[in-house]
N, C-alpha and C positions, 0 to 999 in steps of 0.2 A: 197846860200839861202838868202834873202832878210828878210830886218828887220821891222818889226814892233811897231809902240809906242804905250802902252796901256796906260788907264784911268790916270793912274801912273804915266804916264809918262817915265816907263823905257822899254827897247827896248828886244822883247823877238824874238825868231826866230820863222818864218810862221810856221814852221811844228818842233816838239817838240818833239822827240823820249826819252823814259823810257829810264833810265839807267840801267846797269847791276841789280844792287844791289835794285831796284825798280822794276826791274821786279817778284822778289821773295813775295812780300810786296804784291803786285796787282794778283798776283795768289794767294794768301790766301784769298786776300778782294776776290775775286771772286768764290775762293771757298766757300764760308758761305753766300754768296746771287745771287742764282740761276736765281735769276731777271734779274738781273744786265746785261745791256750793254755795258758796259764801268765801267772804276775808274778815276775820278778827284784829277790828281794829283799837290799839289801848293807847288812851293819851295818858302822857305822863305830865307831872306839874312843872316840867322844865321847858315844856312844848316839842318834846321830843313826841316821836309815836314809833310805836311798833306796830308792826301789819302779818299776816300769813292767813295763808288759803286753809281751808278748814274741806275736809270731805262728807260724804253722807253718811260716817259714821262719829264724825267730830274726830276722824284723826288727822294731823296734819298732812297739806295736799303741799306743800309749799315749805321754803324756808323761812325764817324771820326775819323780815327785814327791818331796820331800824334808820331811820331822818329828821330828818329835823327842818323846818321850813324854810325857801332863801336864805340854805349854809351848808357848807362844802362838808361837815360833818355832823355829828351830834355833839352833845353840850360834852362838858369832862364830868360832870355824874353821872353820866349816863355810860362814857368810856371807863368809869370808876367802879358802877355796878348792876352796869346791863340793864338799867330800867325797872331797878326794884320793884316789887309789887306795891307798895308803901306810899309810892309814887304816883298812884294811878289816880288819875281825877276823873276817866270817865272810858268803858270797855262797852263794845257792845259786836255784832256781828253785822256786815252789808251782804246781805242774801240775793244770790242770781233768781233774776226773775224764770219762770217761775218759783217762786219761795217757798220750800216744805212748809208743808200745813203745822199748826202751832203746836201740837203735842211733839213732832222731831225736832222743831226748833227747838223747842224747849228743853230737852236730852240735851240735844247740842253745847249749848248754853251752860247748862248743869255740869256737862263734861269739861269741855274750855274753859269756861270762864268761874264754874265754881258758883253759881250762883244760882237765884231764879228769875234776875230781875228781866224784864219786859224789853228787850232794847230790840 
């Protein structure tokens, strides 16, 4: 898999598959917003993540939720400042099947996340 460099400048992989433990996270955000196409999922370099449902027009379907893995909170930089952008080691979106075809992805993507990269 080939790498990409974002805004950021740090290097995230074209195509971004959910983790275990994230996939449980993104089945609740999607259960409580029936809208929802997709969850935008952004890890942060503290191992925090931040999650929310995204709609078919990339507005938000969902609120933000913020965790952190096996911890009753998130870290104190992240309760210091919300998860910087600065922070982000790797963003991508997990699309309900079936998955808008790749030109709305793409918007999508463009719209949220600011980017073009392939995730």
């Amino acid at each position: 898999m080939g790498k990409k460099t974002t805004r950021a400048g740090k290097k995230t992989a074209k195509k971004v598959p959910a983790e275990k433990n994230e996939m449980a996270m993104i089945g609740g955000i999607l259960e409580g917003s029936p809208e929802a196409i997709g969850v935008v999922v952004i890890r942060l370099d503290c191992g925090c993540r931040k999650m929310a449902a995204v709609d078919e027009k990339g507005d938000p379907a969902s609120g933000i939720i913020m965790y952190r893995d096996n911890a009753d909170a998130i870290c104190d930089k992240c309760k210091k400042d919300a998860g910087d952008y600065m922070r982000v080691t790797e963003s991508f979106i997990h699309w309900v099947e079936p998955a808008p075809n790749e030109e709305k992805q793409s918007a999508i993507r463009l719209k949220v996340l600011g980017d073009e990269t392939k995730n």
